[in-house]
OpenMM code with the backbone's topology and positions (N, CA, C; nanometers):
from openmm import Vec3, app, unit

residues = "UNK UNK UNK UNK UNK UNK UNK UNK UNK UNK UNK UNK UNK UNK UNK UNK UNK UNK UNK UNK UNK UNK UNK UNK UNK UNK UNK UNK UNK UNK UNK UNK UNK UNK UNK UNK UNK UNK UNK UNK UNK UNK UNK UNK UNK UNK UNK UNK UNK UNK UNK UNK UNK UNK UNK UNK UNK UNK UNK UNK UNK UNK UNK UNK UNK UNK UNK UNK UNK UNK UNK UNK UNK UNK UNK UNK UNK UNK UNK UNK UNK UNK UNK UNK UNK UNK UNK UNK UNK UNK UNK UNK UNK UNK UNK UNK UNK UNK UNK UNK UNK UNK UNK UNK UNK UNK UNK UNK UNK UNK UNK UNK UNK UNK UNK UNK UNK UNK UNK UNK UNK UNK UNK UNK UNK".split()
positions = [
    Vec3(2.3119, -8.4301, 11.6584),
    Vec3(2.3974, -8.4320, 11.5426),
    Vec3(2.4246, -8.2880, 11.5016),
    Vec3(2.5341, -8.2311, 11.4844),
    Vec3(2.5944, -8.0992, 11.4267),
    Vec3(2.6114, -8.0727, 11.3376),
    Vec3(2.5521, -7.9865, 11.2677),
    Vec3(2.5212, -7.9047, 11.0966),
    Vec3(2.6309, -7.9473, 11.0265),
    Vec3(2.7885, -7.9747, 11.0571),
    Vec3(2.8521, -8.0196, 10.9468),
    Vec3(2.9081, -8.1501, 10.9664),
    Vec3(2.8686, -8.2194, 11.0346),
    Vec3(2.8981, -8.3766, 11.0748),
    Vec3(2.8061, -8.4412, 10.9833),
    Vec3(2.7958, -8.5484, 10.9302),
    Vec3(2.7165, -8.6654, 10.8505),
    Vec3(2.7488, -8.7978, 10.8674),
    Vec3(2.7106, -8.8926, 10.8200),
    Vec3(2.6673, -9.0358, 10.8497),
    Vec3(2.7996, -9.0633, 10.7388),
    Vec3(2.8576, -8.9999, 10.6762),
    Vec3(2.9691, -9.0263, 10.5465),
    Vec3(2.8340, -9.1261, 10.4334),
    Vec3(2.7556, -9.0326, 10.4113),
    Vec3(2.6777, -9.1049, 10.2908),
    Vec3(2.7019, -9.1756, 10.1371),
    Vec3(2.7111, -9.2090, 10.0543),
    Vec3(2.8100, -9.2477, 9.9323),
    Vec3(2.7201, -9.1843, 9.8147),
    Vec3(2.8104, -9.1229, 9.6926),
    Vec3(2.6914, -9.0919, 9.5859),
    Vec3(2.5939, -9.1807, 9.5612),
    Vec3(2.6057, -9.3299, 9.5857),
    Vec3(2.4731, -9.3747, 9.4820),
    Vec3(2.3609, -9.3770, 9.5884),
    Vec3(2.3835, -9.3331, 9.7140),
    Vec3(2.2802, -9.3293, 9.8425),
    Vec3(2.1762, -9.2383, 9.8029),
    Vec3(2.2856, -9.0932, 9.7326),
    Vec3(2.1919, -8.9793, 9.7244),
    Vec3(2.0785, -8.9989, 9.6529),
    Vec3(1.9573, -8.9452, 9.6324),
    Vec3(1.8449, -8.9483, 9.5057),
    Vec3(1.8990, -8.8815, 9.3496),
    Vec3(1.8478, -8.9855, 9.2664),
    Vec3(1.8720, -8.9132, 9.1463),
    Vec3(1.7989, -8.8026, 9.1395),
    Vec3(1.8780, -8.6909, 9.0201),
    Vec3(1.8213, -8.5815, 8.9880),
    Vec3(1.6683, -8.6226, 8.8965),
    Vec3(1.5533, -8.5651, 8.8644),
    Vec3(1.4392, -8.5648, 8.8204),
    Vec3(1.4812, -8.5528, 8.6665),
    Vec3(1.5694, -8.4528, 8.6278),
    Vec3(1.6111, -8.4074, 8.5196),
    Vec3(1.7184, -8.3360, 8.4725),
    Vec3(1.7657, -8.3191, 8.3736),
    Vec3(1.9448, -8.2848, 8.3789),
    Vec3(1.8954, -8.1589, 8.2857),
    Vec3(1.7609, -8.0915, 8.2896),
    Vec3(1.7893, -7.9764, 8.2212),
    Vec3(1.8488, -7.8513, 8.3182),
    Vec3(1.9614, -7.7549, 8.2082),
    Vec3(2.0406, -7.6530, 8.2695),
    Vec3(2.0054, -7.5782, 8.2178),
    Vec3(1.8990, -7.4927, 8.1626),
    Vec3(1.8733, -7.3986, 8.1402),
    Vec3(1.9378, -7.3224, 8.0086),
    Vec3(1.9671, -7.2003, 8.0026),
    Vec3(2.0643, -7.1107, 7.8845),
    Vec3(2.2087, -7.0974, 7.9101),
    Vec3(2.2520, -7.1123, 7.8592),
    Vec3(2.4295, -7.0695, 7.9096),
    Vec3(2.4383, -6.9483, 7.8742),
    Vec3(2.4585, -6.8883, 7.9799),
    Vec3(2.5403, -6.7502, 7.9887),
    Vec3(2.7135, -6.7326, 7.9618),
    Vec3(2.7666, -6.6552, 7.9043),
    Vec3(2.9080, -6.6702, 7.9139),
    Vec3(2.9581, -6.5477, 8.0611),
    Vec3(3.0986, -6.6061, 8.0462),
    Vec3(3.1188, -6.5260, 8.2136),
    Vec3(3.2529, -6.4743, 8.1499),
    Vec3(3.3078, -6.4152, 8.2287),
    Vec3(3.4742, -6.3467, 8.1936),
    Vec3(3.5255, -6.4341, 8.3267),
    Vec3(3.6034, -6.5139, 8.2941),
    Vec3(3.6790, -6.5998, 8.3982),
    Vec3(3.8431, -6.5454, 8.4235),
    Vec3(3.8245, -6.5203, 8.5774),
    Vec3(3.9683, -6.4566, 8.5938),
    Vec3(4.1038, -6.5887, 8.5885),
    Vec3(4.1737, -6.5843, 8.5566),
    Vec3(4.3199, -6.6363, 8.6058),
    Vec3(4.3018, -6.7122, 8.7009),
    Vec3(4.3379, -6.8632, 8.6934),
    Vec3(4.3245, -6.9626, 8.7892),
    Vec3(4.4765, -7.0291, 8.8302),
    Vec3(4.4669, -6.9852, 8.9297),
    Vec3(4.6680, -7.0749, 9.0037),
    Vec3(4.6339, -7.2163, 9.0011),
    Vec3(4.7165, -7.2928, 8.9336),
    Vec3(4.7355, -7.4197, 8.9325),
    Vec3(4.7893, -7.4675, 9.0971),
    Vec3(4.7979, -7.3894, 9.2102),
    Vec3(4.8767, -7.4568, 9.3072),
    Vec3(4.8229, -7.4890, 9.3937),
    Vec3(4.6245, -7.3997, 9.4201),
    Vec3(4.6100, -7.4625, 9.4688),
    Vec3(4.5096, -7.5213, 9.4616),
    Vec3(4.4609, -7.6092, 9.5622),
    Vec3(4.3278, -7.7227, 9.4788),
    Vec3(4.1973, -7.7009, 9.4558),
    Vec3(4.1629, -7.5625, 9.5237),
    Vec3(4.0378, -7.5600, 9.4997),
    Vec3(4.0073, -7.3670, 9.4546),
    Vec3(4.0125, -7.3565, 9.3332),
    Vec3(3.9543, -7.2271, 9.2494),
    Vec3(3.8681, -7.1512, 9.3090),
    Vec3(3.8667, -7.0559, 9.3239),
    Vec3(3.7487, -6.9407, 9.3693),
    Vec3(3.7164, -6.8300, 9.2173),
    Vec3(3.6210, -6.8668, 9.1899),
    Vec3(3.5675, -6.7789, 9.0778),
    Vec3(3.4608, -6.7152, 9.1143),
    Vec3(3.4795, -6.5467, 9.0977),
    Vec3(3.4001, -6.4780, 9.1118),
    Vec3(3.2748, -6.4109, 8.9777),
    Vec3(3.1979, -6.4538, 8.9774),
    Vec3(3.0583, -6.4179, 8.8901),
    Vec3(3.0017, -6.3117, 8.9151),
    Vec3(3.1007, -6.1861, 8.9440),
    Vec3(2.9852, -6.1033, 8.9536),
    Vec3(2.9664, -5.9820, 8.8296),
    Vec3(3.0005, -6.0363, 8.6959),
    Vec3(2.9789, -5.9664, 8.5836),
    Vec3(2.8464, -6.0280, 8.5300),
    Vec3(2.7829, -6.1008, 8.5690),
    Vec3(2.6624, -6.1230, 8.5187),
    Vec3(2.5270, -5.9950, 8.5402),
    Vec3(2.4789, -5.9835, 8.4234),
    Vec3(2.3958, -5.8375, 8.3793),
    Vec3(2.2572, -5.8964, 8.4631),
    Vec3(2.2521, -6.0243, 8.4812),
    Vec3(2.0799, -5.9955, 8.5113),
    Vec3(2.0988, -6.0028, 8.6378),
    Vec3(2.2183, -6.0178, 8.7520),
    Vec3(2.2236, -5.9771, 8.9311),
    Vec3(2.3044, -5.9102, 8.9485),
    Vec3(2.2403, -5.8595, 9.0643),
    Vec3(2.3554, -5.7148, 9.0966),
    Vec3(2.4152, -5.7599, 9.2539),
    Vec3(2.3845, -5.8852, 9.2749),
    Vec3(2.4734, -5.9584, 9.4242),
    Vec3(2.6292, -6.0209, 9.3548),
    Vec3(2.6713, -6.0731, 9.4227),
    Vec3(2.8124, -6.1069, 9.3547),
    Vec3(2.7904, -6.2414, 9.4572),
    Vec3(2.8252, -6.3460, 9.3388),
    Vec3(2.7828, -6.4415, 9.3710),
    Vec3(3.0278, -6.5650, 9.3988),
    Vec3(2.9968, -6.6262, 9.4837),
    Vec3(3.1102, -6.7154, 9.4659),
    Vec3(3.0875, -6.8464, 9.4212),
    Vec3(3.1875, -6.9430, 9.3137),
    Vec3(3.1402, -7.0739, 9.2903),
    Vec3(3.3115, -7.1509, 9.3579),
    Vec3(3.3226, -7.2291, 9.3878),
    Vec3(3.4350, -7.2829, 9.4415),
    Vec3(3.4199, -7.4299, 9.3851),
    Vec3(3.5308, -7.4706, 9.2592),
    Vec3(3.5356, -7.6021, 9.2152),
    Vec3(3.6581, -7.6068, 9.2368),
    Vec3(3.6177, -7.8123, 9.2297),
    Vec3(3.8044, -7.8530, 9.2712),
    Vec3(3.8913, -7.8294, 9.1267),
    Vec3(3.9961, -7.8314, 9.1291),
    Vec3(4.0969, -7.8081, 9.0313),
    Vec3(4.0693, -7.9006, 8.9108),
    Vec3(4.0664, -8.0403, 8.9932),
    Vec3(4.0420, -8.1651, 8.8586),
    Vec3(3.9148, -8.1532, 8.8150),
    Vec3(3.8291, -8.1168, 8.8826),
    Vec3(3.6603, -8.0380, 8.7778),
    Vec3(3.6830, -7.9767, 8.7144),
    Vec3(3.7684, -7.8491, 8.7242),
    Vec3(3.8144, -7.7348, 8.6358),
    Vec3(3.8837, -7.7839, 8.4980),
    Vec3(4.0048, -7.8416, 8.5359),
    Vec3(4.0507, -7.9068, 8.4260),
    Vec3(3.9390, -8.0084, 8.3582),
    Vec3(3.8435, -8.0544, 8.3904),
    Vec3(3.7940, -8.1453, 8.2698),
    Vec3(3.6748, -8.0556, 8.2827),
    Vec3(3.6489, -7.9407, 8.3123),
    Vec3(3.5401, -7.8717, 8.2703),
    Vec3(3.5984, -7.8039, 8.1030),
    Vec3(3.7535, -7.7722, 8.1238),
    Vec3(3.7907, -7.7286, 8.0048),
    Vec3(3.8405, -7.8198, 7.9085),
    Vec3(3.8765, -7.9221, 7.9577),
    Vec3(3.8785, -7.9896, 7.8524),
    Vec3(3.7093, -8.0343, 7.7502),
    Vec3(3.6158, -8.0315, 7.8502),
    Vec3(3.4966, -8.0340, 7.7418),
    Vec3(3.4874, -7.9240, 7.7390),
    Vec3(3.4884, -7.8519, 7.7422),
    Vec3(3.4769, -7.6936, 7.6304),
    Vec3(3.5438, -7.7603, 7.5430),
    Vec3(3.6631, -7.7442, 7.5487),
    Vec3(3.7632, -7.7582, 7.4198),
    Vec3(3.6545, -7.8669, 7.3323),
    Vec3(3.6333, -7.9724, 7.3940),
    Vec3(3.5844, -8.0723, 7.3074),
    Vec3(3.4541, -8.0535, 7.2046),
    Vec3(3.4163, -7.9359, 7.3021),
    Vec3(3.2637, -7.9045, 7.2188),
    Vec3(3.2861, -7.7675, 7.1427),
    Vec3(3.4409, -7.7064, 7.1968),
    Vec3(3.4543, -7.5823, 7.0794),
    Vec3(3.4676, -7.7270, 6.8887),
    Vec3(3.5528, -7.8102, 6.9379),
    Vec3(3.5886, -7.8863, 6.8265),
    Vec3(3.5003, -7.9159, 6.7255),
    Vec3(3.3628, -8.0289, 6.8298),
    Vec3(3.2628, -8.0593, 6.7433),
    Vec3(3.1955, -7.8989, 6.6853),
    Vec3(3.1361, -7.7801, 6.7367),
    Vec3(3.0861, -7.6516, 6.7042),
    Vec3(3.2232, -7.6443, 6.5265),
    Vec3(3.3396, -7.6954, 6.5369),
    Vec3(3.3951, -7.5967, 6.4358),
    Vec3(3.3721, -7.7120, 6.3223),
    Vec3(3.3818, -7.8289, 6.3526),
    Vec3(3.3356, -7.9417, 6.2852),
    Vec3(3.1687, -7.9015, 6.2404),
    Vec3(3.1053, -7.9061, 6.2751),
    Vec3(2.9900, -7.8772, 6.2248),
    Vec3(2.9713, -7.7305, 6.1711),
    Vec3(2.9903, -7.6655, 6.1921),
    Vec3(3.0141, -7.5246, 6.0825),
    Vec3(3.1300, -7.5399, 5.9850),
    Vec3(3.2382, -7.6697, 5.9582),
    Vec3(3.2780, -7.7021, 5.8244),
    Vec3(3.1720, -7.7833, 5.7517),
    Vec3(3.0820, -7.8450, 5.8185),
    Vec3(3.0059, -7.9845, 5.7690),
    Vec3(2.8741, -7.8608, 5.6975),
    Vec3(2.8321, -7.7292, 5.7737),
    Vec3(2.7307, -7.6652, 5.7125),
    Vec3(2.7747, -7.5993, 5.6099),
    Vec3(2.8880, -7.5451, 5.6293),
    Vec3(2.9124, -7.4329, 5.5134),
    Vec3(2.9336, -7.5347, 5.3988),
    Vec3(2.9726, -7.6722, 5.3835),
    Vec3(2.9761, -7.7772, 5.2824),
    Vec3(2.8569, -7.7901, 5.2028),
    Vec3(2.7788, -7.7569, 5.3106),
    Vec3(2.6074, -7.8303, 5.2328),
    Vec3(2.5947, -7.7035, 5.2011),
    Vec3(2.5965, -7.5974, 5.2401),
    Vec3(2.5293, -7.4951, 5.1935),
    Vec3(2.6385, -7.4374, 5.0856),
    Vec3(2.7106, -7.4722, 5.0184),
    Vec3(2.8043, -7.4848, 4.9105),
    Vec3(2.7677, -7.5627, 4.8140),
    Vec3(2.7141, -7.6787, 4.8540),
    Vec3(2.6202, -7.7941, 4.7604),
    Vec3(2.5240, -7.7606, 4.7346),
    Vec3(2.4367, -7.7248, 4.7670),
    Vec3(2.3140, -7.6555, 4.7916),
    Vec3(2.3066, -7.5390, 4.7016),
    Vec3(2.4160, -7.4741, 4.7191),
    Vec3(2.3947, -7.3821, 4.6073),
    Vec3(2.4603, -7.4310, 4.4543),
    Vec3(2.5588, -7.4505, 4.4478),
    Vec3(2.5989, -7.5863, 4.3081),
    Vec3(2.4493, -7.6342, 4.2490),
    Vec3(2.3565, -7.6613, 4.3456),
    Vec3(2.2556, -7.7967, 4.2587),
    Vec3(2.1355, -7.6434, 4.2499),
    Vec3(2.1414, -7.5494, 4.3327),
    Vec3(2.0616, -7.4414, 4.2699),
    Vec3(2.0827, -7.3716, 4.1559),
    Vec3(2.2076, -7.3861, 4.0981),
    Vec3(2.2708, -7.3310, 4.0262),
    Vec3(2.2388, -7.4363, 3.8639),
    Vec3(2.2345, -7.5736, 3.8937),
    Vec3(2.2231, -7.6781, 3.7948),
    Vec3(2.1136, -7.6533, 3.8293),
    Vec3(2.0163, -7.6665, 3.8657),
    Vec3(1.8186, -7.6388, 3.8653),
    Vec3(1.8027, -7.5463, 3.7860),
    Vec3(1.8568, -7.4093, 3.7909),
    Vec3(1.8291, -7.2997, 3.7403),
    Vec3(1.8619, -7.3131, 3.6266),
    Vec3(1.9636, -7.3839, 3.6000),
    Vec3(2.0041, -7.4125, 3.4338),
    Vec3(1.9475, -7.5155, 3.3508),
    Vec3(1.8943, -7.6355, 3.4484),
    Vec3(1.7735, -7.7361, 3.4142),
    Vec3(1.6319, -7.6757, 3.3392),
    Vec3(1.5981, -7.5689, 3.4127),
    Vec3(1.4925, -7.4700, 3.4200),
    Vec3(1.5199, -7.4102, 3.3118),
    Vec3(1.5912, -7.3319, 3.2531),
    Vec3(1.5974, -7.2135, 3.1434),
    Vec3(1.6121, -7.3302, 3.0610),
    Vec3(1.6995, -7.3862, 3.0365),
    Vec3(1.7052, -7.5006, 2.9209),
    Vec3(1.5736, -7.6029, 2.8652),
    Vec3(1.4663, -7.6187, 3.0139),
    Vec3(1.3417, -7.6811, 2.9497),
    Vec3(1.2547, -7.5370, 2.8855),
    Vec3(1.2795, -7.4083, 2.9479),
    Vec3(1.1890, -7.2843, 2.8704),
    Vec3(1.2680, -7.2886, 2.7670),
    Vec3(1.3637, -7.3196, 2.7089),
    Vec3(1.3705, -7.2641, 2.5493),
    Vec3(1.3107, -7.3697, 2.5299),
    Vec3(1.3679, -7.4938, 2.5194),
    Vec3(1.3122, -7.6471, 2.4434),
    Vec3(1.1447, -7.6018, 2.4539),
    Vec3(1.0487, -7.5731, 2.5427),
    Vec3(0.9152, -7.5035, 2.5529),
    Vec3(0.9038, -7.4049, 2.4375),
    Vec3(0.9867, -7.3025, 2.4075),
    Vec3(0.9588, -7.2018, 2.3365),
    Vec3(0.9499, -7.2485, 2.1559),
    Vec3(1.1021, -7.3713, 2.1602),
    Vec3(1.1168, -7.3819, 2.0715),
    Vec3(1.0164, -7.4528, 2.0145),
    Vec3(0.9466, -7.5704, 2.0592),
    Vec3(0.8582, -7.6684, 2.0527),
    Vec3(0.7008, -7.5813, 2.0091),
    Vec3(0.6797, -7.4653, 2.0964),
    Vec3(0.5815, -7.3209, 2.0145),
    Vec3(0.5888, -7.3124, 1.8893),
    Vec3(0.7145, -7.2661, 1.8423),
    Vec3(0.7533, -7.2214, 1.7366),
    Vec3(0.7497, -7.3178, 1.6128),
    Vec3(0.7695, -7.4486, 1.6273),
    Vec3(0.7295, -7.5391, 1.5918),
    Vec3(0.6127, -7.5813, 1.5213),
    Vec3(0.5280, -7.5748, 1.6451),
    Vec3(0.3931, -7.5806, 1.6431),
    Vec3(0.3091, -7.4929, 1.5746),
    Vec3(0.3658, -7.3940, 1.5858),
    Vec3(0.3338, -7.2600, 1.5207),
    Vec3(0.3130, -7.2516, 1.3575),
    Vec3(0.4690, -7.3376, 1.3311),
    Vec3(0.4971, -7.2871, 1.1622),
    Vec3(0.4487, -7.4088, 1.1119),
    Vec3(0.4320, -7.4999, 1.1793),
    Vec3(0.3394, -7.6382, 1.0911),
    Vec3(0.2027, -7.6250, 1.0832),
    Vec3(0.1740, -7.5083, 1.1819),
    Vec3(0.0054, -7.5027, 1.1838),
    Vec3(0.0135, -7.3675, 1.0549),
    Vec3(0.0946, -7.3019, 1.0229),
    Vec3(0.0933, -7.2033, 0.9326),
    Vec3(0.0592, -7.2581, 0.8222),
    Vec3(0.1856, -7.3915, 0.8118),
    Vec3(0.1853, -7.4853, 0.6568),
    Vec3(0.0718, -7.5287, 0.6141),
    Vec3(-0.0207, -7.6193, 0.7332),
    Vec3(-0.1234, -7.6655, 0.7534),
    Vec3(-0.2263, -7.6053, 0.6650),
    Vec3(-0.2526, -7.4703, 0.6930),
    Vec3(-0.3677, -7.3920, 0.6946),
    Vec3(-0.3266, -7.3057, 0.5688),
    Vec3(-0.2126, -7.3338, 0.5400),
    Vec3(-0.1923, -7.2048, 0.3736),
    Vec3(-0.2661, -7.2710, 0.2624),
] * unit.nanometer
topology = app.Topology()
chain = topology.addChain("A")
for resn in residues:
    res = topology.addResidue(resn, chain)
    for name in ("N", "CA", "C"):
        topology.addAtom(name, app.Element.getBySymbol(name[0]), res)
């Protein structure tokens, strides 16, 4: 049998992966991709931690729905930094009513002293 000949195996033949962890994402500077032809050649060799220059070769329709989930997960990322800066807008509103909860029970405290104070004066004259 010859190194690039095979039995035509089918994906569900292959073994599953153990685990789908990918590690850190690095970002890359991606050059200009021709729509004409089908299979992309992207070169990686701006990455800081190798100094080999590495090639990745995906088909076109991977590419396109590789960017379309970017896009999808730039969306949810901007969705959820409207959903944080909300709470942390609320968050400060109800710190803001605490703090005024707070000074308002120290006078009612102070005043309730003072109180206490001039009836124990009356008391004792």
């Amino acid at each position: 049998m010859g190194i690039f000949t095979s039995s035509k195996r089918s994906l569900q033949d292959l073994p599953k992966p153990a685990s789908f962890e990918f590690g850190s994402v690095k970002s890359f500077n991606l050059p200009e991709i021709n729509e004409e032809s089908s299979v992309s050649q992207i070169n990686l060799n701006q990455r800081d931690d190798s100094k080999t220059k590495k090639q990745v070769f995906v088909k076109m329709e991977h590419y396109k729905e590789a960017l379309e989930t970017i896009d999808k997960i730039r969306e949810k990322i901007r969705e959820a930094d409207t959903v944080l800066n909300e709470l942390r807008n609320m968050k400060a509103k109800e710190d803001e009513h605490l703090e005024k909860w707070h000074h308002d029970l120290e006078v009612i405290k102070e005043k309730l002293s003072r109180m206490d104070q001039v009836l124990y004066e009356i008391e004792h004259e």
